[in-house]
N, C-alpha and C positions, 0 to 999 in steps of 0.2 A: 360555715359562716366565714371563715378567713379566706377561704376561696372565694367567696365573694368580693367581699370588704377591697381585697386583692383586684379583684377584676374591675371593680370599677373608680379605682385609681389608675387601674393604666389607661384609663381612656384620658385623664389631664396630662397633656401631653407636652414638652416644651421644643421647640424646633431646634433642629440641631444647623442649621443653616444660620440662624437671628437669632435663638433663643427666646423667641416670645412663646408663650402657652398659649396652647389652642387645645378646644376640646372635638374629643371625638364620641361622640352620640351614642346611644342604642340602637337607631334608628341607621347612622354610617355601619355600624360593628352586623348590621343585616343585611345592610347593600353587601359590601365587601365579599358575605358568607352565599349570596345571590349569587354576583357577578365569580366566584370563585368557580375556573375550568373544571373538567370530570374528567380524567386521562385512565381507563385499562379501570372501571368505576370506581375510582378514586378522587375523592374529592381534595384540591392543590387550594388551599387556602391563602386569599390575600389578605395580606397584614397593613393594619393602618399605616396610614403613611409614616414619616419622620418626619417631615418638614410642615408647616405651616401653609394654610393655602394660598397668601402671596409668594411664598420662595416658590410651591408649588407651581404657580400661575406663573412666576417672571421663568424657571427653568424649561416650561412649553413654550413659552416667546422665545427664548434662544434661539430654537431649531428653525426660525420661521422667518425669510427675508421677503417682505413684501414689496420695498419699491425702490431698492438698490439694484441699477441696471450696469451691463456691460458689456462691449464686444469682442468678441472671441471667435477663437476658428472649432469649427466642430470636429473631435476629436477621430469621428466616423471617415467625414469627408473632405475635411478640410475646408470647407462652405464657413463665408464669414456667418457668425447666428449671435443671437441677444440672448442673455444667459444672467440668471441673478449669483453664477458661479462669478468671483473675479479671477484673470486668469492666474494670478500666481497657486490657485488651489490642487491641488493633487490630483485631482479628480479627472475621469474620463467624464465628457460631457457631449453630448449627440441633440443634433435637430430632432425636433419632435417626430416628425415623419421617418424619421432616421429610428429614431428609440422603438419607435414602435412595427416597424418592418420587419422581417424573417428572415434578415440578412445576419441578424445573430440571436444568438439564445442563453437566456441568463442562467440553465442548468449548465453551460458551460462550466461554469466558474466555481464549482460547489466542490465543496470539503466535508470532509468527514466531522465530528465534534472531538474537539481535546480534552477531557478531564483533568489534565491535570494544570489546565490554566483559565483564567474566566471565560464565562462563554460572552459575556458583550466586548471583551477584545478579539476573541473572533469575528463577530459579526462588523467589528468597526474592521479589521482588515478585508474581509469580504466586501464591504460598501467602498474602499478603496480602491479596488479593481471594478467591480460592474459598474455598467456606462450607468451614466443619469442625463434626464432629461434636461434642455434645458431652461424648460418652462412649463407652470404648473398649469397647463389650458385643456378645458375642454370644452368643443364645439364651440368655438370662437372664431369669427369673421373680418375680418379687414382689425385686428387686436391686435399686433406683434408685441406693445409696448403695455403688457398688461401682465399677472401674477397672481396666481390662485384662481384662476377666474373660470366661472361656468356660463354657458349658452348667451354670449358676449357679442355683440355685433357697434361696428364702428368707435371703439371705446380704447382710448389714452390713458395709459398713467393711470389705470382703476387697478386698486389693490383690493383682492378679497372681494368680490362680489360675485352675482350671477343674476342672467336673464335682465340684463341691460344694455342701452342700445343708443350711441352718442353723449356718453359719458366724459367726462373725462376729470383726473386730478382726484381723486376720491379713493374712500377708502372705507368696506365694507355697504355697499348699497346693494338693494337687493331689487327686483323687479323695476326699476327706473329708467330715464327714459329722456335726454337733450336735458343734464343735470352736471353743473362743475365745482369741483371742489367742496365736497360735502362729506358727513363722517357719518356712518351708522344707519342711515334711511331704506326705509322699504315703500315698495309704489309712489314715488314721485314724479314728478316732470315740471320740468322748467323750471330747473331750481338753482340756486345760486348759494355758495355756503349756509349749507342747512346740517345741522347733528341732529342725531336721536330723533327723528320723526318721522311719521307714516300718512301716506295719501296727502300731502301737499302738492299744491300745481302755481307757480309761477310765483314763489313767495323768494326774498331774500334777504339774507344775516337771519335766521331763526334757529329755534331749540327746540325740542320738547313742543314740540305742536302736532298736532294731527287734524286731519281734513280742512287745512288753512288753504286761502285760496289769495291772491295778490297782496299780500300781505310785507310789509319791512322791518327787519328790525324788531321782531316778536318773539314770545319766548313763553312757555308753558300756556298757550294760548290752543282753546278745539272747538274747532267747523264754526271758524272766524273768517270773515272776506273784508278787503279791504282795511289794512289796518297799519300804522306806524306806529311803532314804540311803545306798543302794550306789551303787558305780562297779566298771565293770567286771566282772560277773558275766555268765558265762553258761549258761543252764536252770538258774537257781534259783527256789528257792521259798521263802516265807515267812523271808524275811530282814529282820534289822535292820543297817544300816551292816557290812555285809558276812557278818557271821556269822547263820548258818539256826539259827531260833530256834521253830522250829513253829508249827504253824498257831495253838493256843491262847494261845502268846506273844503273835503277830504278832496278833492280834484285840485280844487283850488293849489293846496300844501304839497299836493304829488308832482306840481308844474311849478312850481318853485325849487323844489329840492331835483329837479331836472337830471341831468346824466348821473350817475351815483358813479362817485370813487371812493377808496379807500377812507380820506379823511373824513366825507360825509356819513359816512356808513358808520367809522366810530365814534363821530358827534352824536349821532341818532344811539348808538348802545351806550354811549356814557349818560347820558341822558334816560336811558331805561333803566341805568345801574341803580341813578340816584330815585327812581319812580318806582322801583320794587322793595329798596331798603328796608323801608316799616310797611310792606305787604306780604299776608301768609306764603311760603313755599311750600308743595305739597312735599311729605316725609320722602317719595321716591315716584318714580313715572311707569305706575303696574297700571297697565289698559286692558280691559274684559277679561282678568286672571283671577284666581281663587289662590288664597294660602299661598304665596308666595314674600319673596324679599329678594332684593336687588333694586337694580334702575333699567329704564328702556324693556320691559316686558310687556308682549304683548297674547294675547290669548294661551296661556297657561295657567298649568295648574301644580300646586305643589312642588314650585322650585326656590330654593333655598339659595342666598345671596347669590344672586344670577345676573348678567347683564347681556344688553342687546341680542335678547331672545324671541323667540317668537313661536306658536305651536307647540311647546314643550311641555312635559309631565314626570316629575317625583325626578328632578335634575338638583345638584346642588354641584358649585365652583365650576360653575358651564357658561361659558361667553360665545358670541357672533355666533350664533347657532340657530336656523330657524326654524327646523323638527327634531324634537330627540326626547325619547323616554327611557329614564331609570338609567339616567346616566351621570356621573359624577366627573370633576376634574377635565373637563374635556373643550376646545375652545376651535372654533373656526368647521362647524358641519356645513355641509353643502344641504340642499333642500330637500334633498332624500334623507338625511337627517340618519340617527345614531340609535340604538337600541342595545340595553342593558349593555355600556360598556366601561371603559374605566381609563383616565391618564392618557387622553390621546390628543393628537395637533392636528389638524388638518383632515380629517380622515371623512369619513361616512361608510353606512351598511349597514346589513341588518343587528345582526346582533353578536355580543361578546367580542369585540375590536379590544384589547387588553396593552397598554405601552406603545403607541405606534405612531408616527409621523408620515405624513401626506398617505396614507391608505385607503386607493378608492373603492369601496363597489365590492367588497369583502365581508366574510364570515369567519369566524374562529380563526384569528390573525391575533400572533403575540408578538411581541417586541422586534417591529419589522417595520421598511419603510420604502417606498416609494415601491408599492405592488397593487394592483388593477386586476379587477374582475378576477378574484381569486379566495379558495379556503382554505384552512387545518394549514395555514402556514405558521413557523416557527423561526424565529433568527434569517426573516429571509427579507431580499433586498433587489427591485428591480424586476419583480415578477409580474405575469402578464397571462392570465388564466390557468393558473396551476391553483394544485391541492398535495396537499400531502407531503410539503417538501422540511427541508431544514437547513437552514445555512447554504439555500438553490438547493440541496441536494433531494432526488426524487427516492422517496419510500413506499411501500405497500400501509394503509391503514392501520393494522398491527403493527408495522414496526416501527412506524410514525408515532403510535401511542407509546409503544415502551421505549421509546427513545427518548421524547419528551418529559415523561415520567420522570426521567435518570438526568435530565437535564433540568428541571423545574429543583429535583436533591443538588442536587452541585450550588446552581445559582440559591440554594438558600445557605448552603458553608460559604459561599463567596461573598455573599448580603448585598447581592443583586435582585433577588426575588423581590418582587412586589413594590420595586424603584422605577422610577423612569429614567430613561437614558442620562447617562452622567453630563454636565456640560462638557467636559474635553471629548465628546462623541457630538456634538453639533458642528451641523458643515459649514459656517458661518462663523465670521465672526461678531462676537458681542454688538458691536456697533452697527453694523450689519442687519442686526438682528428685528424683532420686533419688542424686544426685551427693553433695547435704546428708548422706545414711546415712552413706555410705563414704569421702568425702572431706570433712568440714566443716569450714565456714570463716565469718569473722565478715563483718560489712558493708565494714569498710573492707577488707580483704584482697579481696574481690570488687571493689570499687570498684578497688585498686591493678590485678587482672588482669582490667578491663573487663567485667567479668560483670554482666548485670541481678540486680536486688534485691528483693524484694518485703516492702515493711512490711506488717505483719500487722495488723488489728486487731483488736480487745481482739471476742469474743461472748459475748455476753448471754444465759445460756439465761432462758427464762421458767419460774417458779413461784416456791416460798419457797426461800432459799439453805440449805441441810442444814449447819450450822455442824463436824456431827461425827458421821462416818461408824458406825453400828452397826460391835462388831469383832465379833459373830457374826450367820449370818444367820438363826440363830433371832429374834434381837431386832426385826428388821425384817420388812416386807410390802412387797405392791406399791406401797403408796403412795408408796413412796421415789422411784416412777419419776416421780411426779407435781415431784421437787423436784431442785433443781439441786444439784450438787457444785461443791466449788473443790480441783482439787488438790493436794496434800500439798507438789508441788515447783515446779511450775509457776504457782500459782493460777490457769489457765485452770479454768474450769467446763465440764462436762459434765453429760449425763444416763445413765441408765438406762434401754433400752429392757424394755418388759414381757416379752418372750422371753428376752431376758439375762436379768434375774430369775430366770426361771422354772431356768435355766442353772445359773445356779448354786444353785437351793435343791436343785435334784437332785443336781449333786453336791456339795454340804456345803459351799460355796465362799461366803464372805465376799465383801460386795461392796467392788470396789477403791478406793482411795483417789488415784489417778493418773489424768491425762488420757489417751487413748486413745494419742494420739504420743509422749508421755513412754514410757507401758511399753514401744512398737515399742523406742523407742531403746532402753531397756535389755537388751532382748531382743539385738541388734544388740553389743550391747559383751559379752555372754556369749561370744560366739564368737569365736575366732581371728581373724587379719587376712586380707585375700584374697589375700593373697602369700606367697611358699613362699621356702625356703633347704634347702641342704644341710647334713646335720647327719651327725655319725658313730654309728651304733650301740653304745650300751654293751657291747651284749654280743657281737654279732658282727663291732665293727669293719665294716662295711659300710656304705656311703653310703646314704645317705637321702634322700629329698626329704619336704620338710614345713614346716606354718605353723605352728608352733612357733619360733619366733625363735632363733636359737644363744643370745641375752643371757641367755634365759629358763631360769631355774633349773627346768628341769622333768626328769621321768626317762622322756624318750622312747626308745622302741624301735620297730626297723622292723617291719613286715609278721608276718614271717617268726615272730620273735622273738616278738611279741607273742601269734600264736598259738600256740605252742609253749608257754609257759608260761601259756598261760588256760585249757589246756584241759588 
């Protein structure tokens, strides 16, 4: 009885990072004993976390620099190459083609294990010497200026995406398609700052919409055509700010409001702001899913505070992910998605991926990073169809297991076992990072919690500096791209690529006045927080789960509710 009593108090747990309590489940304390490795048939048990799933969630952003770019000489060949390494990093860094040649071999580099000092300070010296890539691409086409990105063709400045084509400025889209500056979307096209939505076609400023079709300025609105400054509509047509106003209205208002720029764009949302005030919000945006919680979920089942998900099943603290089963902790899968794994960044594979950052196309990989097409690896870094290695070095099966073994004993006296990588083990600095989105924080606050820093400096594009942006793009041509901007909020300068241009004169779209990281960010603050509370239903009394804050004076309702009255 007091071993009980016992056991299930250590599931309230308080974070030793924040000191907030967080509980850990029956149902977590089974994953754990699931996903827990078999080494020499011994089962290596993972232990709940310490940290709470935000410290968890912001210290996998550390590792992950999605759209800080830089030029540098390849450390292979000396070839100037674009690298999200900045050069003052330590690090060996090689052209893609470079990295992946036969011109070296990463069992070079391999060491034996020390006992008698930690083993993720070995492997952080190990990743100090092997070459890294210097960008995260696969099967990408006319893409130089892209990061994380899968089966990628003509595509700018896309961070985290895949199987898109004339992209550019965006961050996390998936299947989409002549789409700029947008956050979170799967199957779009001709889209124009859109978040969290799927199967939209030439709609822009939207949220939270699915199957919208020339729509402006619309927000939790599905398989809507034609529409300004609603929220919340669904199968409308020819609407102005909620009320159907006919086709000859609605043509009418669309040739008035004529070229779109920035300031028109945020008359029409302030004007939505004040149009949704006192109209329901749905508790979160779960589309054709069972038993879930989170926002941005779409055809899953049984995933537990989850965001911008899609295809997934029994996931729980899992983000940008759009296949993955019985995975926890784990944020940024590719479309081949993740199976039974635990505390990973970037990775995909079949199954059991346990601590690991950018890992592609892998099985039974433990706290390892930047390895392809590869299994039964250990502490290894830069690997490229191997098995059985550890810290690069090559074992027979057997002694790969009892080596393991005796190394899983060590990292639990060192109270590395069952952590993820420390921050002073990310190649990046803080600000650098993707942690900066969701967690930011200034220099000295980083400097108080030992985090690296990275001062920026000032860039200089070349031509005449554009003192004052055309506000229609009638008034302007291509030549603009010949000239630099300074932005509106930032004064960093940018340019205009000639396809952008061409971008926006098709659709009517005013060139921006903002640095390209400025607009992410605001993109970024449109949206809820990544953290969820229980709230009560107005109208039915019934608990809720949702990122809607309780503080927040808003008129949420749950699921249930919300459909019932939209429809």
């Amino acid at each position: 009885m007091q071993q009980q009593v016992l056991y299930w108090l250590s599931l309230n747990k308080h974070c030793t990072q924040c000191g907030t309590e967080f509980e850990i489940t029956q149902e977590d304390m089974d994953f754990y004993d699931r996903v827990s490795p078999v080494f020499n048939d011994k089962k290596y048990q993972i232990d709940p976390p310490k940290n709470c799933p935000n410290c968890r969630f912001r210290r996998r952003l550390m590792f992950r620099n999605d759209r800080h770019f830089y030029n540098c000489k390849s450390d292979s060949s000396g070839k100037d190459i674009i690298t999200f390494y900045s050069p003052d990093k330590p690090y060996k860094v090689f052209d893609r083609d470079e990295w992946w040649a036969d011109t070296w071999n990463p069992l070079d580099y391999s060491r034996d294990v020390d006992f008698s000092r930690p083993f993720l300070e070995q492997f952080q010296e190990l990743r100090l010497e092997v070459p890294r890539v210097c960008l995260i691409q696969s099967n990408t086409e006319n893409s130089n200026y892209t990061n994380h990105a899968l089966n990628m063709k003509n595509c700018y400045l896309v961070w985290g995406g895949g199987g898109c084509e004339d992209c550019y400025y965006s961050n996390y889209i998936v299947d989409s398609k002549d789409t700029v500056d947008s956050l979170s979307l799967y199957s779009c096209e001709r889209c124009y700052e859109g978040i969290a939505s799927e199967r939209c076609y030439d709609c822009i400023s939207f949220m939270n919409c699915n199957d919208c079709k020339f729509c402006i300025a619309v927000e939790d609105c599905l398989s809507c055509e034609y529409c300004i400054g609603c929220f919340g509509l669904h199968r409308k047509k020819y609407c102005l700010f909620n009320q159907e106003v006919g086709k000859d209205e609605w043509e009418k208002k669309r040739k008035e409001l004529g070229s779109l720029n920035a300031e028109k764009i945020k008359l029409l949302n302030e004007k939505l702001k004040e149009l949704k005030a006192d109209l329901p919000h749905r508790a979160s945006h779960i589309y054709g899913s069972q038993d879930c919680t989170g926002d941005n979920i779409y055809s899953s089942e049984n995933c537990y505070n989850c965001y911008d998900i899609k295809g997934c099943e029994d996931c729980k603290y899992t983000g940008f992910t759009p296949t993955a089963t019985d995975v926890y902790d784990s944020n940024f899968a590719a479309p081949i998605g993740l199976e039974l794994s635990y505390f990973n960044n970037s990775t995909l594979g079949k199954h059991r991926l346990l601590f690991n950052f950018f890992v592609y196309y892998c099985n039974d990989v433990y706290y390892s990073m930047e390895c392809h097409y590869s299994e039964h690896l250990f502490g290894c870094a830069s690997m490229r169809h191997n098995e059985y290695c550890i810290l690069n070095k090559q074992y027979s099966r057997d002694d790969y297991e009892n080596m393991v073994s005796q190394i899983i004993d060590h990292m639990r006296e060192t109270g590395e076992w069952s952590d993820y990588f420390a921050p002073k083990y990310a190649p990046i600095c803080y600000n650098e990072s993707n942690a900066q989105d969701y967690f930011p924080i200034n220099k000295e606050q980083a400097r108080t919690e030992k985090l690296w820093w990275h001062d920026e400096e000032e860039v200089k594009e070349e031509g005449e500096i554009l003192k004052e942006v055309p506000r229609n793009i009638e008034e302007t041509d291509d030549s603009i791209c010949d000239k630099a901007l300074s932005c509106t909020v930032t004064g960093k300068q940018f340019k205009i690529l000639p396809q952008e241009f061409r971008f926006y004169k098709t659709m009517g779209l005013a060139i921006p006045t903002k640095h390209v990281h400025q607009r992410h960010i605001e993109r970024l603050d449109k949206r809820n927080p990544r953290w969820f509370w229980n709230r009560e239903c107005p109208k039915c009394d019934e608990t809720m789960t949702t990122n809607y804050s309780p503080e927040e004076d808003v008129n949420v309702i749950c699921e249930k509710c919300y459909l019932k009255e939209s429809y």
